[in-house]
N, C-alpha and C positions, 0 to 999 in steps of 0.2 A: 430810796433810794438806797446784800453786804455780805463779802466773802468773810472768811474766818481767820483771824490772825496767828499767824507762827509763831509760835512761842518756845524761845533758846532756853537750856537749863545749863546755867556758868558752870564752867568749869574753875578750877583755883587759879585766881590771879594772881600777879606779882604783888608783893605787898611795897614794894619799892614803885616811884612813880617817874622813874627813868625813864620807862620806855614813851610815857607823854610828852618826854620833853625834847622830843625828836629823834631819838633812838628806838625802834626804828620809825620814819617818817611815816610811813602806811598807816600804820596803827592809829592814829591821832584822829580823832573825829574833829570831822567838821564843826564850825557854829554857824547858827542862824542872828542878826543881831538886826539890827535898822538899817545898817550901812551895809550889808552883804547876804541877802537876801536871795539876792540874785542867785547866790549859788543851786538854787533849788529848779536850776536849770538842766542841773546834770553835771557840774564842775565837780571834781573833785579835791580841790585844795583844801588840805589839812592844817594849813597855816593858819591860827587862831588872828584874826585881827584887832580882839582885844586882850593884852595878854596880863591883865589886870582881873579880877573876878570883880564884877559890875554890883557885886550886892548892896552897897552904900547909894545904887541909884537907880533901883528895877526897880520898878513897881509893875507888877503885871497886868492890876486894874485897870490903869491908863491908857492902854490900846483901844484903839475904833475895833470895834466888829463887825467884819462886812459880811459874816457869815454865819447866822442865826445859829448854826451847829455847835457853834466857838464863842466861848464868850467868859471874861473876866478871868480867864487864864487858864481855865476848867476846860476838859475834851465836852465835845459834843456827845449829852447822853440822849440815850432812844427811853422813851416813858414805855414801862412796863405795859401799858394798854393806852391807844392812842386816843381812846374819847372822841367826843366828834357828837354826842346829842344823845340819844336813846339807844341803847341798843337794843337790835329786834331779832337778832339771830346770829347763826356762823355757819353758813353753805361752805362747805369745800374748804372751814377754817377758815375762813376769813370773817373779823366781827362787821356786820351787816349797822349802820348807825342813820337813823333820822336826822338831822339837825332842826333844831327849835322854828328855823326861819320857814319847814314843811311845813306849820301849822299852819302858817299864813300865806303860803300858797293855796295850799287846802281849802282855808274857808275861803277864798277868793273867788277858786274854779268852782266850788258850790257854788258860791253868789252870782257868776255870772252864766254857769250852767242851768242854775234855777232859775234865770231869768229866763233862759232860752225855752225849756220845758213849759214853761207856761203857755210860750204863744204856742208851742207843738202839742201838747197833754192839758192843757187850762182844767182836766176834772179832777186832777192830781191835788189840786190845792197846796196846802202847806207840805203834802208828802213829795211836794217835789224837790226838797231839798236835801231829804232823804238819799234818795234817789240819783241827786247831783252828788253827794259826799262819796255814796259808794262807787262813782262816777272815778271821783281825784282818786280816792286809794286803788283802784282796779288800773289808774292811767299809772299812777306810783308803781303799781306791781308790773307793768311792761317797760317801764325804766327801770327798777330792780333787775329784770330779764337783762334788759339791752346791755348793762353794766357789769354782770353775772357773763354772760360774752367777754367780754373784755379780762376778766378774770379768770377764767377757765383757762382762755387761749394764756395768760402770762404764765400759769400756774402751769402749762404744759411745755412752755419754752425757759422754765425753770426759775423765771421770774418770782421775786420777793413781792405779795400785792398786801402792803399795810393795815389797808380796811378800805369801803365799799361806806359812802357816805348820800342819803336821801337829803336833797337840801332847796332852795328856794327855785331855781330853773334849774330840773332833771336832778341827776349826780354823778358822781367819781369816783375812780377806782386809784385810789393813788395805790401804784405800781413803783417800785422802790428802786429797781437798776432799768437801767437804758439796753431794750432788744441790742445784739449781740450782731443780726445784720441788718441789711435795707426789704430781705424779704420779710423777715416775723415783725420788722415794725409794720409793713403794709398789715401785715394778715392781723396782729394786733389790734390795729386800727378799724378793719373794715369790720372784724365780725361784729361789735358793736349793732352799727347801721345794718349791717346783713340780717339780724336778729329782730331786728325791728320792722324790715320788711317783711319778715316773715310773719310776726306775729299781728302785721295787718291784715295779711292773707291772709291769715283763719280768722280772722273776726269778720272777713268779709265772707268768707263760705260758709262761717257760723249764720250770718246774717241773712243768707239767702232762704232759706226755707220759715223765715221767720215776718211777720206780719209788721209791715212797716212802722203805721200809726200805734205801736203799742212802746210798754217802757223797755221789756227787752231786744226791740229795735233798735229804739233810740240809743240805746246803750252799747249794742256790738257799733251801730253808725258811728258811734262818738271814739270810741276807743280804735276804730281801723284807721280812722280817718288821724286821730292825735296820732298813733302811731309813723305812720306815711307822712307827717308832719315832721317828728323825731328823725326820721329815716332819712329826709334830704335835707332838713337843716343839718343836722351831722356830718354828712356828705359836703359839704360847701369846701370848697379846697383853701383852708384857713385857719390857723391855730388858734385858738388850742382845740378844734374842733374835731374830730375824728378824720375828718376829708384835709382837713390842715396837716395829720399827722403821714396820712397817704402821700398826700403829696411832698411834706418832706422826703419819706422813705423812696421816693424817686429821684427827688433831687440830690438825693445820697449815692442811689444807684448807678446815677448818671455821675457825679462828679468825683467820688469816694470819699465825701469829706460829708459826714453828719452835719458840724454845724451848717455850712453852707445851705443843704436841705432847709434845718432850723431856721435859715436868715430868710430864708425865699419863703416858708408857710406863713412864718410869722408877722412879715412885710404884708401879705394878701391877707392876713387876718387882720392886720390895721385896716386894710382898703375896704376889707368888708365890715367891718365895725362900723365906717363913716357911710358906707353906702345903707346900713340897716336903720342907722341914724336919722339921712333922709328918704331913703326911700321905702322904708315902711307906713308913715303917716303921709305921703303921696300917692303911693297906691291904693292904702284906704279910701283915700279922699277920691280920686276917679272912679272909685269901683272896679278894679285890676281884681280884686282877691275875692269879688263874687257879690259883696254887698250894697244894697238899693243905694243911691247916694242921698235919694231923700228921706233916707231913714235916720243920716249919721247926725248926729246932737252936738252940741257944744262939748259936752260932758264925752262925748266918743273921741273926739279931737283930743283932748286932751288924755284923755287914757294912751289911745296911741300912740302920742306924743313921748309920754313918759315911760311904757311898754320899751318903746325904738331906744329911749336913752339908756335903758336899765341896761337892753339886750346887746346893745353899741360900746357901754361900758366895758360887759362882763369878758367880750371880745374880746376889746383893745386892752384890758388889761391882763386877759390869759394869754394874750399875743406876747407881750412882754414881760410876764413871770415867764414864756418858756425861751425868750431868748436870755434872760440871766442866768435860767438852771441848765443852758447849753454851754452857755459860758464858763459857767461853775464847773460841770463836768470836764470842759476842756483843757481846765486849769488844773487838778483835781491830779495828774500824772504827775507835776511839776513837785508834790507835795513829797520828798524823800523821807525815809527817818534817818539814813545813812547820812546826807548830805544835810539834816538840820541836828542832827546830834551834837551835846559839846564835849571837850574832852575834860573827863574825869580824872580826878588821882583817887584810888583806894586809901582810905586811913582807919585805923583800927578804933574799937569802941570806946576807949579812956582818950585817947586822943586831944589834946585842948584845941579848943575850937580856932585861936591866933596860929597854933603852929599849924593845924590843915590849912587854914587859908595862904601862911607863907608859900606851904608845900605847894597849894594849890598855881600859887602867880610865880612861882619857881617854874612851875612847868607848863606854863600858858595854859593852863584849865582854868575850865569853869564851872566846876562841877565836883563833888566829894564824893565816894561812895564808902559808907563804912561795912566794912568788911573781917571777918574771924580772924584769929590765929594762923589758918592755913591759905588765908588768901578770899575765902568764898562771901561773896556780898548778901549782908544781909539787913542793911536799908538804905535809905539815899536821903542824904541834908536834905532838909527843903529850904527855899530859897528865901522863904518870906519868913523863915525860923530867924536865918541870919541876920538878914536887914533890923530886926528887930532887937538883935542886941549890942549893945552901945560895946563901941570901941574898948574903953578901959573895960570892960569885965569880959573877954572875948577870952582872955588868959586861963580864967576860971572856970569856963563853959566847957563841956567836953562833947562830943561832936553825936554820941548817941542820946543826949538829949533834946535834939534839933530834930533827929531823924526821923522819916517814918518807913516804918516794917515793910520789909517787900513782900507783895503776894504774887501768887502765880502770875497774874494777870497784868503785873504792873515790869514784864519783863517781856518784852518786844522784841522783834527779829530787827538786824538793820536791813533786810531785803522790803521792810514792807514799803507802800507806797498810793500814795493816793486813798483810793475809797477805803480800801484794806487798810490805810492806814489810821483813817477815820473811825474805822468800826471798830478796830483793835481799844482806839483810846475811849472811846464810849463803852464799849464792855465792863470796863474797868476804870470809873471818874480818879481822878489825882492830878496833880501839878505839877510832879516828875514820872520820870519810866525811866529804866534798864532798858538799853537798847544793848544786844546780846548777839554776836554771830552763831552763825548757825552751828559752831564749834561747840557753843557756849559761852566762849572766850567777850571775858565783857568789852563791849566796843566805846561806849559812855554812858551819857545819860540827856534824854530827851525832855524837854520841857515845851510843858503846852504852850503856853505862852511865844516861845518862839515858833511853833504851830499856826499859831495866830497871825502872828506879824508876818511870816509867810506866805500865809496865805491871803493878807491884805495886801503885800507888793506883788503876786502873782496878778490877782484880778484889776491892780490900779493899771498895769499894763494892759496896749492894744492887743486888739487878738488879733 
């Protein structure tokens, strides 16, 4: 799930911190705190509601994180390579990853591949499992295809696609932003399954000229038919499944509201989880799906069984990661920098640490920023510097020994917002930021931490 963040270069600020103390009102940033929160609805009130600086009683650690991105006061960073199992490659840039749990699908579909081959080839002997293994990688390598689809189309509608993951049933393409309308999610969506029909149809034409009872039979049969398999189970109009994701992009088209889509594939991908649940080892058991019923064992019963539950699970609970990361998106606008910034007073580098913080509840800040001779900032208190030093020696302390150096990165636009404002702070990990108008003219100073709390009173509310 990332645009590139604006970044102000300040221009000299006042070194007097007047203009924070409501002279002029506009000026004055917002805060974000536990009790007003709310602002990050779009309000614009610059009146600080705490007009004390809170350092004697933040701890930043102590927040719930309801948002894996955010956590113990730190921005959400993105890991330099995302991992994910083996890496086998990088098509079109994107790293291509196994995960550990393929092995053991692998040897499975040889086990139960080479079981099949036996009653079809019985002269093959032990080379039939040979023969099943390059069976599981040749069906891996049409799911690699199918996924590769899916990539291609995001990487043309400018879509960000993470990595490309082989894993226990088929794999993903985690895709980083949300299609743009209701048509590129369908077309997103379908070529997947469209790719997979196709590449049944050539194993079925490959197959024709070829001699049934042998192994290269057996092999285009197995792989047209898994295929055509893939092709309409993906299709199934149910999240997180390919046909789930089409049919959101309808129910978007029709209604103009994504989530909505989101609520209605997600709901039919619960319905279909519990229907594959039971009625996968009931079809078995009648013979619906082709096989003798006096052929089925105990030992089949029970496979089935546990097949439907794995398959039922994996549903019903991509059904429900994708209604939270619709949710998450929905909330994700809510997130300002303008309207969770707090307001700063500028104090100069000798500064004692007791007289900024006067200066600072003089002028209902929350925030220091130490700054030159001429006005221009050149780091910001950090917050858990101060908490840290006891009362009587606050006199002593002088305000650029709390500080940390500001870098390019740790100086934010107030227009960002949302995703942008996500990815701005993960570029660049820290516990404060410059938030800076597009003038340059410093506006405050942003702290993750109230990023956080924001973003856990956004999502505690209904949607």
């Amino acid at each position: 799930m990332p645009g590139r963040a604006a970044q102000g270069h300040s221009e000299p600020a006042p070194s007097s911190p007047a203009h924070l103390n409501g002279e002029p009102k506009r000026d004055g940033a917002s805060t974000a705190t536990d009790h007003d929160a709310d602002r990050i609805q779009g309000q614009d009130d610059h009146t600080p509601s705490h007009p004390n600086l809170p350092y004697a009683h933040t701890d930043p650690d102590t927040t719930p994180h309801a948002d894996p991105r955010i956590a113990k006061g730190r921005p959400p960073q993105r890991p330099k390579e995302p991992g994910g199992g083996l890496l086998m490659g990088r098509p079109f840039g994107v790293p291509v990853y196994v995960a550990p749990s393929w092995f053991l699908v692998a040897a499975l579909i040889t086990w139960v591949f080479g079981g099949q081959l036996d009653r079809v080839l019985p002269e093959l002997g032990a080379a039939r499992y040979l023969v099943a293994l390059f069976f599981a990688v040749a069906f891996y390598g049409s799911v690699l295809v199918h996924e590769l689809a899916h990539t291609v189309a995001a990487l043309r509608f400018k879509l960000p696609v993470r990595r490309i993951q082989l894993q226990f049933f088929g794999g993903v393409s985690e895709i980083e932003k949300e299609a743009e309308t209701p048509g590129r999610e369908f077309v997103l969506a379908f070529v997947g399954p469209l790719l997979s029909l196709i590449l049944s149809g050539i194993f079925y034409l490959a197959m024709l000229p070829v001699e049934p009872g042998t192994v290269p039979g057996v092999l285009l049969a197995g792989l047209m038919v898994s295929n055509l398999i893939v092709a309409v189970f993906n299709l199934l109009p149910g999240l997180p499944l390919d046909g789930g994701r089409m049919l959101r992009a309808v129910v978007w088209k029709i209604t103009g509201r994504p989530m909505s889509g989101t609520i209605a594939a997600a709901w039919v991908g619960r319905a279909l989880a519990v229907s594959v649940l039971i009625g996968l080892p009931l079809l078995t058991q009648t013979g619906a799906l082709g096989t003798n019923t006096e052929d089925i064992s105990g030992m089949d019963t029970v496979t089935d069984a546990l097949l439907a539950a794995i398959l039922a699970a994996i549903i019903w609970t991509g059904a429900g990661n994708s209604l939270r990361m619709a949710r998450l998106r929905e909330h994700l606008p809510e997130l300002r920098a303008r309207n969770l910034t707090r307001r700063a007073v500028p104090v100069e580098t000798n500064t004692p640490l007791s007289e900024a913080l006067r200066r600072a509840n003089a002028a209902g800040a929350r925030a220091l920023v130490v700054v030159d001779a001429d006005g221009q900032p050149l780091s910001l208190v950090r917050e858990a510097a101060i908490v840290g030093v006891p009362e009587h020696r606050r006199p002593w302390v002088v305000v650029s020994g709390l500080a940390q150096d500001l870098t390019d990165g740790m100086r934010v636009s107030a227009e960002l917002a949302g995703e942008d404002l996500l990815d701005a702070l993960r570029a660049t990990p820290a516990t404060e930021y410059l938030v800076v108008e597009e003038t340059g003219e410093i506006y405050g100073v942003l702290s993750a931490a109230d990023v956080e709390r924001a973003f856990v009173k956004a999502m505690a509310r209904p949607n």
